[in-house]
GUNUMAR-796948 format. One line per 2 residues: number of its first residue (from 1); for each residue x, y, z of N, C-alpha, C, CB. Coordinates in steps of 0.001 Angstrom, whole numbers, plus 500000, padded with zeros to 6 digits. Each point is the difference from the previous one (the first is absolute). Glycine has a CB too. Example, Ala and Ser with C-alpha at 12.3 -4.5 7.8 and 13.67 -1.06 7.14 Angstrom:
# GUNUMAR-796948
1) 513190/494310/507800/499110/501190/500000/500900/501200/500000/498108/498827/501246  501542/502223/498034/500820/501190/500060/499230/501090/500730/501184/499372/497855
***
This chain:
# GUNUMAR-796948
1) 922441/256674/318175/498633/500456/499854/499065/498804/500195/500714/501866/498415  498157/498143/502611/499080/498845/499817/499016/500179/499090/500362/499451/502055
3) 498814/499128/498321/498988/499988/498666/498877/501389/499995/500076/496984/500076  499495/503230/501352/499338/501278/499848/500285/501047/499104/499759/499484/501911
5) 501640/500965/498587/500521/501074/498933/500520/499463/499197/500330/501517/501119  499517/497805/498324/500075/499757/498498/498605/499855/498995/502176/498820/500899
7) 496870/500634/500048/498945/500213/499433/499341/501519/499930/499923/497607/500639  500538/503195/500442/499164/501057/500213/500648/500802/498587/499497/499972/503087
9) 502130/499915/496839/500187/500638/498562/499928/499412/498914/501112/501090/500894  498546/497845/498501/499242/499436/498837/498545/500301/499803/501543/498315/500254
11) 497609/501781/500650/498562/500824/500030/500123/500857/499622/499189/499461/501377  501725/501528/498233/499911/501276/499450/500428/499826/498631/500363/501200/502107
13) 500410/497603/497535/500642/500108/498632/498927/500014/498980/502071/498802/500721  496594/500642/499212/499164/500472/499034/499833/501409/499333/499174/498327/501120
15) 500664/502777/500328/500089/501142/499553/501906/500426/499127/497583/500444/502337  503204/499378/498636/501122/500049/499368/500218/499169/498111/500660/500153/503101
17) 498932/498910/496896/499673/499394/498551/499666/500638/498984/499431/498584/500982  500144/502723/499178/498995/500445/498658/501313/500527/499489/497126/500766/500675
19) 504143/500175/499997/501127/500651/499855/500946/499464/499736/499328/501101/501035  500754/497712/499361/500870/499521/499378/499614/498726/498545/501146/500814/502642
21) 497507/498945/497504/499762/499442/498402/500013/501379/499166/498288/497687/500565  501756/503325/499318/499740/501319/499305/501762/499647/499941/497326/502016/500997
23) 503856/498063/499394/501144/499767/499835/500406/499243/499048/499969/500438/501823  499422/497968/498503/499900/499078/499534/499703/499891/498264/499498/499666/502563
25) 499708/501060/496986/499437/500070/498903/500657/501705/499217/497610/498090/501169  502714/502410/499406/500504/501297/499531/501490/500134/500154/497838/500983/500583
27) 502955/497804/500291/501561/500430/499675/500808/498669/499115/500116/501643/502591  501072/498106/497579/500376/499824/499187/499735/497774/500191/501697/503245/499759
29) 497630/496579/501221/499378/498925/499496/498694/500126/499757/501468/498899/500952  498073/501711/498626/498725/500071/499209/499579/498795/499172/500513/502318/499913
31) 500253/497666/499330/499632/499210/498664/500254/498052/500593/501188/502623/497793  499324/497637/503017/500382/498513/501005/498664/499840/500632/502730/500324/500789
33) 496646/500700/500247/498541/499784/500589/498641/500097/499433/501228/500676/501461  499201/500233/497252/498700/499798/499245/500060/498693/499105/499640/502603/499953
35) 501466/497041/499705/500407/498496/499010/500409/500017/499131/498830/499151/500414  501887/500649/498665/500806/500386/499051/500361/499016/498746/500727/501345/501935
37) 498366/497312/498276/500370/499381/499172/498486/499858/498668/502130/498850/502158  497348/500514/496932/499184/500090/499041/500098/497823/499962/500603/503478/498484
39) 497762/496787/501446/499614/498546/499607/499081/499848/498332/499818/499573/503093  499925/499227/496575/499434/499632/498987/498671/500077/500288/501742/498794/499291
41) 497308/502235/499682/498773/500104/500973/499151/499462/498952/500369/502118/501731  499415/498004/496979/499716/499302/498611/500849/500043/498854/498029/500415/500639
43) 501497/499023/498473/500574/499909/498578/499144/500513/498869/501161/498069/500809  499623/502421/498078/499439/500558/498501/500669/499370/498991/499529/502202/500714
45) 499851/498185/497998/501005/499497/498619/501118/500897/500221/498191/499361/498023  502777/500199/501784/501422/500648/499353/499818/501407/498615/501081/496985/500533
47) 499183/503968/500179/500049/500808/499156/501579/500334/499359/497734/500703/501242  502484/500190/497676/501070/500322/499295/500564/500663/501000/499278/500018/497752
49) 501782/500123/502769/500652/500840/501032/500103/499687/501364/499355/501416/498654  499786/497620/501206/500063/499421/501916/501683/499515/500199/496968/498548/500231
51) 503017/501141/500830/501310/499432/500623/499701/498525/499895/500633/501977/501741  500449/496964/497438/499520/498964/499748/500503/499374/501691/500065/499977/496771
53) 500707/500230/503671/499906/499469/501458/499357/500033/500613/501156/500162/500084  497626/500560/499348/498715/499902/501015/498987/498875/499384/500131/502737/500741
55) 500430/496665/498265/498789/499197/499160/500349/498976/501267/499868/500398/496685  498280/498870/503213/499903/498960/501077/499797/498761/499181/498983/501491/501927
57) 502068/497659/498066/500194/498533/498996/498922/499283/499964/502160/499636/500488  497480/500404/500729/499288/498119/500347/498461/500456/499601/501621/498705/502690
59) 497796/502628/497186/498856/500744/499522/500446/499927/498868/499173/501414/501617  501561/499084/497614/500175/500174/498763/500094/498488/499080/501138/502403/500879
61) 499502/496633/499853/499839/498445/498896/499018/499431/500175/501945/499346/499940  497213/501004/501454/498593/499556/500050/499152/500415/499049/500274/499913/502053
63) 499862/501210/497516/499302/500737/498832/500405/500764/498738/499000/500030/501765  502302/498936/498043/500540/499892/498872/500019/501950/499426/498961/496765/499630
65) 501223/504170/501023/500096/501245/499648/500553/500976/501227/498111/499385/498256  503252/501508/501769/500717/500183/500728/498949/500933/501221/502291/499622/498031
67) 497839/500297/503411/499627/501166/500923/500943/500067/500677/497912/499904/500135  501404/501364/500266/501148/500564/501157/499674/500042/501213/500784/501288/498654
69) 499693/498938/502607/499596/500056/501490/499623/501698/499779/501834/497794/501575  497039/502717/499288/499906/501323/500410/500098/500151/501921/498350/500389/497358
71) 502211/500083/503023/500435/500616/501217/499109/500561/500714/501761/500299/499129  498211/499511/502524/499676/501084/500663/500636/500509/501099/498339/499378/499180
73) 502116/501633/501427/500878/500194/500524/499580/499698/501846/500846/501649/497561  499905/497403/502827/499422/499504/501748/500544/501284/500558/500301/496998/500409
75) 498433/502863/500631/500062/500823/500909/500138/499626/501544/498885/501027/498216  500916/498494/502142/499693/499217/500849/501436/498883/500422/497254/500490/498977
77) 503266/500027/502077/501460/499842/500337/500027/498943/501267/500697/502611/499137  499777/496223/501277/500134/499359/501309/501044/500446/500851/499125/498218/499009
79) 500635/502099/501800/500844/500299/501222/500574/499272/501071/498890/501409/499502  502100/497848/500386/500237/499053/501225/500915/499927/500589/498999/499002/499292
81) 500923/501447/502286/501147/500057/500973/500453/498699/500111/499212/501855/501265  502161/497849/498850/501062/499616/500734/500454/500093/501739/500332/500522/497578
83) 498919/499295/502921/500523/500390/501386/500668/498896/500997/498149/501688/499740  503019/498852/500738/500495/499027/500985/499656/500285/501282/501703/499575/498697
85) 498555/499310/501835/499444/499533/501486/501028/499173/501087/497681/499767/498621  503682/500641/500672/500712/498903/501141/500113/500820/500928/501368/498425/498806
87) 499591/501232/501939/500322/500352/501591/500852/501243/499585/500109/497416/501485  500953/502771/498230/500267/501325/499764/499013/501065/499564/501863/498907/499610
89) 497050/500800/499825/499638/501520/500133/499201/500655/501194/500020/499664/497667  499582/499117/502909/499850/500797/501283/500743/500491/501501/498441/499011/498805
91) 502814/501190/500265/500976/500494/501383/500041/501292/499587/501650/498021/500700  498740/502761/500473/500790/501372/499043/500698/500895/501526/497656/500492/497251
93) 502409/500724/502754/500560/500368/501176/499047/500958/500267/502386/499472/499740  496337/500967/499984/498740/500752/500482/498981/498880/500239/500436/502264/498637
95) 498672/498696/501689/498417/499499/499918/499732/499642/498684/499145/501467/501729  501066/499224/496986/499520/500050/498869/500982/498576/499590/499164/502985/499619
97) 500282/495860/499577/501138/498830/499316/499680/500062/498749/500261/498282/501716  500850/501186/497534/500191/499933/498413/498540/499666/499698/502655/499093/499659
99) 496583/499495/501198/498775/499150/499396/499040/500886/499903/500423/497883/500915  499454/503304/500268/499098/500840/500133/500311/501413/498907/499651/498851/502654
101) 501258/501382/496955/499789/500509/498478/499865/499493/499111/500802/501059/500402  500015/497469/499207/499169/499595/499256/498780/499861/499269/501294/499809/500925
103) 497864/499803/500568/498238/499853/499877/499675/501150/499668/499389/498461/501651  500968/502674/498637/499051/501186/499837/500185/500462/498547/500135/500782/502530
105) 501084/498798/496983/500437/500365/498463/499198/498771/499147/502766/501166/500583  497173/498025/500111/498870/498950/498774/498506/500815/500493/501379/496757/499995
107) 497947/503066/500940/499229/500705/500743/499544/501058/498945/501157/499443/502334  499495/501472/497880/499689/501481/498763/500271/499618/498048/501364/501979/502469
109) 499839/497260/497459/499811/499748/498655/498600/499199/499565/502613/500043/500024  496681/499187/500802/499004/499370/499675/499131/500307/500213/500793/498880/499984
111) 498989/502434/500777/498632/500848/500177/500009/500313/498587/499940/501126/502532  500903/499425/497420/500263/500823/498872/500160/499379/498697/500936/501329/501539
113) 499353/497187/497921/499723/499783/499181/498374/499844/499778/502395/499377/500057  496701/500187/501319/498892/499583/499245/498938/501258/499897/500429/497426/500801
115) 500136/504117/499869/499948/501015/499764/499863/500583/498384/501057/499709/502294  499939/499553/496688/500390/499943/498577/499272/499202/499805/501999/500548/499697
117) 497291/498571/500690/499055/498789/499033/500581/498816/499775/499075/501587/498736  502146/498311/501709/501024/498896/500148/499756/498835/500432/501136/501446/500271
119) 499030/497098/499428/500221/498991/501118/501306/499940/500721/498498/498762/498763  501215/500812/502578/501151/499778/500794/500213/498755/500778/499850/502216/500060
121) 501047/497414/500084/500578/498839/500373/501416/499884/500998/498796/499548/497756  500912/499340/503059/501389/500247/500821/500757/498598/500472/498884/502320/500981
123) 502065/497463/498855/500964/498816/500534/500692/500241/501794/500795/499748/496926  499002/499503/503733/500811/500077/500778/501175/498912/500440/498137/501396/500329
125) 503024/498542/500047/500837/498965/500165/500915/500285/501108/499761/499426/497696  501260/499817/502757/500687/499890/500579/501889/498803/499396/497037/500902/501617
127) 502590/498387/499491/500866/498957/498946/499304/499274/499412/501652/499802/501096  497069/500092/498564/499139/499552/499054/498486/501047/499463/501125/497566/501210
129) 498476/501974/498211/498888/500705/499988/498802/499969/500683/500933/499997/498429  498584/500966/502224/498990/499758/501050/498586/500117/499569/501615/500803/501530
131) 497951/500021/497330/498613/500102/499641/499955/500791/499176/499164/499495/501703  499867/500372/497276/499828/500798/498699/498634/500742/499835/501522/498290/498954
133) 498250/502666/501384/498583/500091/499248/499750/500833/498650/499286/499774/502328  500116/499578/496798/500446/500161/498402/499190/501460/499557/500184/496973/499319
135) 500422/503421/499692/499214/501714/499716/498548/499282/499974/501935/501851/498101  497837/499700/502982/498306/500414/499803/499252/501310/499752/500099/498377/501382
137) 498968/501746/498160/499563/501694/500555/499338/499935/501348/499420/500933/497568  500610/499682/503393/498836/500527/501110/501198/500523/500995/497527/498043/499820
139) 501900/502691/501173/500484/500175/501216/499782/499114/500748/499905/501829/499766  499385/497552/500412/499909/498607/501126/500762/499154/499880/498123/500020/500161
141) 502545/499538/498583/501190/499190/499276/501132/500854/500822/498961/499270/497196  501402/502003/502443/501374/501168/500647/499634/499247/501370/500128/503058/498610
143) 499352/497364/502401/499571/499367/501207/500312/498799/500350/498561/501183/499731  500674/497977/499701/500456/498559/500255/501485/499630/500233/498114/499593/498637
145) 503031/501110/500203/500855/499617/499702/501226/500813/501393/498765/499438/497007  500899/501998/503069/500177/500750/500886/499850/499108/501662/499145/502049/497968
147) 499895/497154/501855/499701/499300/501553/500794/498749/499977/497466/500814/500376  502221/498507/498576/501286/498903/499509/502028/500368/501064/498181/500188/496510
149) 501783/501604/502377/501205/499722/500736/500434/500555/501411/500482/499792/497784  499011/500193/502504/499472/500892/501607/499648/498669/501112/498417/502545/498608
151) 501444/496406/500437/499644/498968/500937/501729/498896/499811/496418/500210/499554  504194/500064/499575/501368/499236/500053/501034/499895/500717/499501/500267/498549
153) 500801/498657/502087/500749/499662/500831/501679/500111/500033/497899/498838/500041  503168/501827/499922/501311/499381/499195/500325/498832/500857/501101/502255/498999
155) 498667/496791/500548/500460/498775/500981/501314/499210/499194/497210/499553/501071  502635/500873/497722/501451/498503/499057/500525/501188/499767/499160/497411/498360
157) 502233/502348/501974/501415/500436/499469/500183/500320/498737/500743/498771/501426  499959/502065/497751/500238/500296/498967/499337/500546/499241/500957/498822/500391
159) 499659/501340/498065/498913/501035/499101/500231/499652/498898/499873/501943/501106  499530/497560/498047/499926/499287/498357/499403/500887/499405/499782/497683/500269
161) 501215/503546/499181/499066/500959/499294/500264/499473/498253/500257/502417/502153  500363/497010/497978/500159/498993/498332/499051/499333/499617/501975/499498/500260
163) 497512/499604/500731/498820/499209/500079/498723/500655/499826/501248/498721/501352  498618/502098/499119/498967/500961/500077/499901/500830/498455/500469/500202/502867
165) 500372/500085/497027/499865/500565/498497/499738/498877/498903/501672/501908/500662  499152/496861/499276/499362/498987/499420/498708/499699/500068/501769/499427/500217
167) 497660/500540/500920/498730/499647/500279/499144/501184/499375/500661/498576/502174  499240/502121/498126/499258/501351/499523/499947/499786/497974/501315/501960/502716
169) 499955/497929/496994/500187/499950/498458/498874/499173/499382/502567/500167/500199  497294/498705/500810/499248/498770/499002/498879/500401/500331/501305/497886/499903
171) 498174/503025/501027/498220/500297/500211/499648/501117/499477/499759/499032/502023  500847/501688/497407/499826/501140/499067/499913/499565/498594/501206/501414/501534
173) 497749/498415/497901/499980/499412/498246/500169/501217/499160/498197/497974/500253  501255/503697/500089/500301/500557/498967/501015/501470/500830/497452/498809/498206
175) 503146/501732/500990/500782/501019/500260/499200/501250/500971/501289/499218/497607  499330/500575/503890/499314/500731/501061/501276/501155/500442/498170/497671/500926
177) 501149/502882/499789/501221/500930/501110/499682/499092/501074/500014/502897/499450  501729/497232/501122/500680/498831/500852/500606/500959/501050/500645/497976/498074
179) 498745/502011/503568/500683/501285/500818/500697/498615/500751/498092/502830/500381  502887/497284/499694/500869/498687/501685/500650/501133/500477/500970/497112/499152
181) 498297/502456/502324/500672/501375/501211/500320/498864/501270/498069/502801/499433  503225/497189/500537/501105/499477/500550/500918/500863/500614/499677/498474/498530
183) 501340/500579/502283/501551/500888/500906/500824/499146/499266/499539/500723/502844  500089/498515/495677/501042/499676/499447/500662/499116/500368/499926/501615/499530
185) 500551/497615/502263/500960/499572/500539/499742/498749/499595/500448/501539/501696  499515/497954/497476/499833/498441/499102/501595/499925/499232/496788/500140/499217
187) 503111/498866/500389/501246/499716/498765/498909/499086/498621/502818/499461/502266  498136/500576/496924/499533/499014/498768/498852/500321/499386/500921/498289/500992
189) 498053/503518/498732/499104/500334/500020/500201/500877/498316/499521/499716/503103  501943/500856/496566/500317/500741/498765/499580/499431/498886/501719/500789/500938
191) 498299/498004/498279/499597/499354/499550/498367/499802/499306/502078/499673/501383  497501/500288/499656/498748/499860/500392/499298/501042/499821/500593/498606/501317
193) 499728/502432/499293/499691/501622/499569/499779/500129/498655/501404/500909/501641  499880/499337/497600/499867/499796/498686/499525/499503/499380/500963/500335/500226
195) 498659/499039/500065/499088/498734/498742/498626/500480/500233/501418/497411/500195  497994/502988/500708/498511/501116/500502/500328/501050/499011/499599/499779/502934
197) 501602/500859/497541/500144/501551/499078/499239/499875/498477/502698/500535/501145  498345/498227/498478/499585/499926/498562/498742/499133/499642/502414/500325/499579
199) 496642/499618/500890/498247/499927/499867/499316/500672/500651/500034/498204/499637  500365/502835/501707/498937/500821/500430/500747/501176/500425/498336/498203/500675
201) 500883/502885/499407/500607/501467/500608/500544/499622/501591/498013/501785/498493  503036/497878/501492/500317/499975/501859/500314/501250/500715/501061/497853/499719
203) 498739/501779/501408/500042/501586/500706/500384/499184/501411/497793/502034/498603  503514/498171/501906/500562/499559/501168/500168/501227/501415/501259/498208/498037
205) 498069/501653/502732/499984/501024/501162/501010/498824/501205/496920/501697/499395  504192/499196/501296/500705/499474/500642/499261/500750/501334/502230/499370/498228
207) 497651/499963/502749/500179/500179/501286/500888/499862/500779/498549/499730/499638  501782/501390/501433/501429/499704/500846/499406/500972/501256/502423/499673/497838
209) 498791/499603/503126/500005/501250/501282/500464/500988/499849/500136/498841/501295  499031/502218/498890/500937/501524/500192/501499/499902/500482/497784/501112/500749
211) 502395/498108/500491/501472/500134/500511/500847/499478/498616/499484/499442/502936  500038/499603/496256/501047/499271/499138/500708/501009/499540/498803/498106/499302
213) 500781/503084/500240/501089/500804/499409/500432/501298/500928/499071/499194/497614  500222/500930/503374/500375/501475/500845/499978/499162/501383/498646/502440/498515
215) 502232/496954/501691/500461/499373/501329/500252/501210/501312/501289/497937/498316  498050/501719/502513/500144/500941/501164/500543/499595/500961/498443/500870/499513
217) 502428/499977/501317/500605/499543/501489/499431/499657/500927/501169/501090/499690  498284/497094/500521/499162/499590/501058/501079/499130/500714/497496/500092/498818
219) 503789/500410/501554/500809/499281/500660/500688/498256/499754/498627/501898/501288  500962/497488/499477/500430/498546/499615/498436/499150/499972/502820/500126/501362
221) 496765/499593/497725/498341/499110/499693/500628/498756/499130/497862/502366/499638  501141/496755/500982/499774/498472/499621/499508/500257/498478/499217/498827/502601
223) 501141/499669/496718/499327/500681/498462/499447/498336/499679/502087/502580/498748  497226/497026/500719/499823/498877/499706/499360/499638/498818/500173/499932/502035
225) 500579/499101/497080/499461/499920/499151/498204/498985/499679/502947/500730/499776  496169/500193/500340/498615/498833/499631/499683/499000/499505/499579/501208/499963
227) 501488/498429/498400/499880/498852/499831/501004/498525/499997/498528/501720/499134  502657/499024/501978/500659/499229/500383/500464/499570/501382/500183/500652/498045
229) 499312/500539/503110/499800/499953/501023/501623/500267/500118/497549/498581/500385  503304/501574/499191/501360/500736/500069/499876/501211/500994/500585/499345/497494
231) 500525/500577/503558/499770/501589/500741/501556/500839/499904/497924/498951/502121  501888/501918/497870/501338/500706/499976/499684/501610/500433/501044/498255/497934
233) 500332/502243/502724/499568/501074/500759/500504/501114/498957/500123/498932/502633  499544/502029/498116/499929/500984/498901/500668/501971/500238/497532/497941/499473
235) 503657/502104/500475/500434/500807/500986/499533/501426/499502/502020/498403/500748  496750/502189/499096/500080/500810/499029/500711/501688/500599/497713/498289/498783
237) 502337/501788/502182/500971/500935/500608/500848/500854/499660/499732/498723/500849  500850/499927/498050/501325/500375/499389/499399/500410/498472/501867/498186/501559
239) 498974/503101/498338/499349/500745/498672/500425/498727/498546/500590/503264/501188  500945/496089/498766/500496/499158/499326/498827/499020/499938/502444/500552/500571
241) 496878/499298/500278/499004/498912/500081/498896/499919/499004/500500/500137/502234  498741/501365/498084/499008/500748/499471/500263/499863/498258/499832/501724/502419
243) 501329/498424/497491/500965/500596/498452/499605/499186/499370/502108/500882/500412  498439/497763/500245/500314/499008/499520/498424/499241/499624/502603/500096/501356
245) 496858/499801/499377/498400/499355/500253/498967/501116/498669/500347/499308/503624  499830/501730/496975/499452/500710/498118/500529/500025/498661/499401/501372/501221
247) 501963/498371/498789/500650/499723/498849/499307/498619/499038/502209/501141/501464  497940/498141/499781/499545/498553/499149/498300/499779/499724/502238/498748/501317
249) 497106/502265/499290/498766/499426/499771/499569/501278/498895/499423/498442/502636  501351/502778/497252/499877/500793/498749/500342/499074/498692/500683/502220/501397
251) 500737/497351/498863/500324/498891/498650/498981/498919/499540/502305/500146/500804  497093/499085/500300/498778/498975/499796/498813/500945/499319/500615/498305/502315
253) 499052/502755/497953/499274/500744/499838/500064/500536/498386/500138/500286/502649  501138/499908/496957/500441/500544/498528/499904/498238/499513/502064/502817/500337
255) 498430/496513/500033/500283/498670/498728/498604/499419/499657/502475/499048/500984  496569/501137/500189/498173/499492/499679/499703/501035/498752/498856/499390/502931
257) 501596/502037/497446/499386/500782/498769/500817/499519/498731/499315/502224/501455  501573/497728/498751/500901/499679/498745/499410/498693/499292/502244/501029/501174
259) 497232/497795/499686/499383/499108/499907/498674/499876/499123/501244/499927/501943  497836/501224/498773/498823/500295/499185/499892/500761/499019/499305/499616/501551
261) 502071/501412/497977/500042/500704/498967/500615/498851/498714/500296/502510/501674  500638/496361/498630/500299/499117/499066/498955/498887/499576/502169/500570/500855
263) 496980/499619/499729/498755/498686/499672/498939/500809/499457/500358/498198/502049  499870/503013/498281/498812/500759/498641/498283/500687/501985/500548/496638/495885
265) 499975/503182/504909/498684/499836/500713/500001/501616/500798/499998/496805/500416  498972/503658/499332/500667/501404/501441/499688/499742/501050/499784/501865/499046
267) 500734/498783/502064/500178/499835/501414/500107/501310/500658/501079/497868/499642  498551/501607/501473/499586/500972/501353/500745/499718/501517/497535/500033/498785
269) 503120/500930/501800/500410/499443/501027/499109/500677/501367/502455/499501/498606  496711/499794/502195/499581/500859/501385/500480/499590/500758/498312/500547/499760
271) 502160/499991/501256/500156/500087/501501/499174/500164/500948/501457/500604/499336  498560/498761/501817/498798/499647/500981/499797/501355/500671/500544/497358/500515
273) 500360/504161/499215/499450/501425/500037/499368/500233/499336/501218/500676/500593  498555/498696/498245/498952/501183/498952/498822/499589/500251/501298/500433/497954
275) 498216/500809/501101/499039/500286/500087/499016/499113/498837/501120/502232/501181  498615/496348/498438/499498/499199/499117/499396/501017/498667/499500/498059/502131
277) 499037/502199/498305/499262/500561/499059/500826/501027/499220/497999/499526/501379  502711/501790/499129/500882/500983/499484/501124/499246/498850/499655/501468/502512
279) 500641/497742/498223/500949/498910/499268/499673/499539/498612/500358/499185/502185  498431/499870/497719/499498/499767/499088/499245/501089/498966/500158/498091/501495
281) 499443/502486/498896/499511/501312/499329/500708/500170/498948/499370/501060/501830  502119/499747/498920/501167/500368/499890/500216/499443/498745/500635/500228/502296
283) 499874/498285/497804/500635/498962/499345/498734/500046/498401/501326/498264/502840  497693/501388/497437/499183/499412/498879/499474/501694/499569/499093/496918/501013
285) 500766/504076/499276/500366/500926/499167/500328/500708/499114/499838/499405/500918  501522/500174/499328/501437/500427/499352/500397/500930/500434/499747/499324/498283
287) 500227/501584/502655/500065/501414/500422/501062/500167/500565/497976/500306/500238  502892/498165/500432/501379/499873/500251/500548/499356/498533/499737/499661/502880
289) 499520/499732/496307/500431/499580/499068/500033/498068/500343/501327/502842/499420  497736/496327/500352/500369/498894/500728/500806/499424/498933/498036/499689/501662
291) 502944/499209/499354/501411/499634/499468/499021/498584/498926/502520/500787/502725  497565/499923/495941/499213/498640/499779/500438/499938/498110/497387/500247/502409
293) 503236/498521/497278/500583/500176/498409/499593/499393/499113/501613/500356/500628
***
């Protein structure tokens, strides 16, 4: 897909946005996009019955008489994509590539968060990190960031999606929703995941080629790998071939979920057939039930 059509269908995601922040706030991450955690908003004397774990010390010896913290509940949630940018995601075996769903799935989640009143924010990387722009409110911010990745080059080899999650961890100071929409094809990244899980709501969207799991008979094709420049042929002809070539990328496919169901994060898998928006809908909903624990 070029930049035209990709822009021509992100121009519409505003309108598409209102339907799926109405999702957003009414299914079963609700309480993740509206915010879910409570800050210290003032203090009182200690009454008989309060919760002494709420008494606030360093107020209370200042004035030699016990208080307590009173609460208010945040509303107001940060939103910040994860997006990769190496060279694999822009291969695939259509017009449509992993990078180009990608974008359109940050694209609509971020209409749509600032649709909710949300700030949004986005990372991009490769084998390093390429540019950050930190939560904001406006549409001209969505835009900016949208043209950002529309203007990226894959020129360096590889994919540090470990790094990237490190990096992200330390620029987030308070407990946000965390989307990384990746093809996964990194190593040394599990770790790393987890340690996000357990300070922010993560939400991992995988991107892949349609063929990866429904391999079709295109005879004998060149295959090459993007970030190693590896070539190898590819006999797909042969049904054993086909078998064999969906078997293993179904299994890669189950051990990522298995992956994101043991680190606590839910996940999404698209394919460069779907249909994005339906997808997400779908997913943040709950109406398929999103895989999320």
């Amino acid at each position: 897909m070029d930049r035209y059509e990709l822009l021509q269908k992100i121009t519409t995601f505003p309108l598409i946005a209102g339907t799926l922040a109405e999702s957003l706030l009414s299914g079963d991450f609700r309480s993740v996009f509206k915010g879910q955690g409570i800050e210290a908003d003032e203090v009182r004397h200690y009454e008989r019955g309060d919760d002494i774990r709420s008494i606030d010390w360093n107020v209370s010896a200042r004035f030699g008489t016990p208080y307590v913290k009173m609460y208010r509940e945040e509303r107001e949630m940060t939103v910040s994509i994860v997006l990769d940018c190496s060279a694999s995601m822009y291969c695939g075996s259509g017009s449509v590539t992993p990078f180009d769903q990608a974008l359109l799935s940050a694209g609509l989640i971020a209409f749509s968060a600032e649709r909710a009143g949300q700030r949004i924010g986005i990372l991009f990387f490769d084998q390093d990190i390429i540019k950050v722009f930190p939560p904001r409110k406006s549409r001209s911010h969505i835009m900016a960031m949208i043209s950002a990745a529309l203007s990226i080059e894959p020129v360096r080899k590889g994919s540090n999606l470990g790094a990237a999650l490190v990096g992200q961890g330390r620029l987030l100071k308070r407990r946000s929703l965390v989307v990384v929409i990746s093809d996964f094809l990194s190593v040394n990244w599990e770790q790393e995941l987890g340690d996000l899980c357990r300070k922010h709501d993560v939400i991992a969207i995988r991107v892949r080629d349609a063929l990866s799991i429904a391999m079709i008979n295109l005879g004998l094709i060149s295959m090459e790998d993007p970030e190693t420049g590896v070539k190898r042929l590819g006999p797909t002809g042969f049904s054993s071939f086909r078998s064999a070539w969906s078997e293993w990328h179904r299994d890669r496919l189950s051990a990522w979920q298995g992956i994101c169901r043991r680190l606590g994060g839910a996940f999404l898998d698209i394919a460069t057939d779907a249909d994005v928006p339906s997808a997400l809908i779908h997913f943040f909903g709950g109406r398929g039930g999103p895989k999320r624990l």
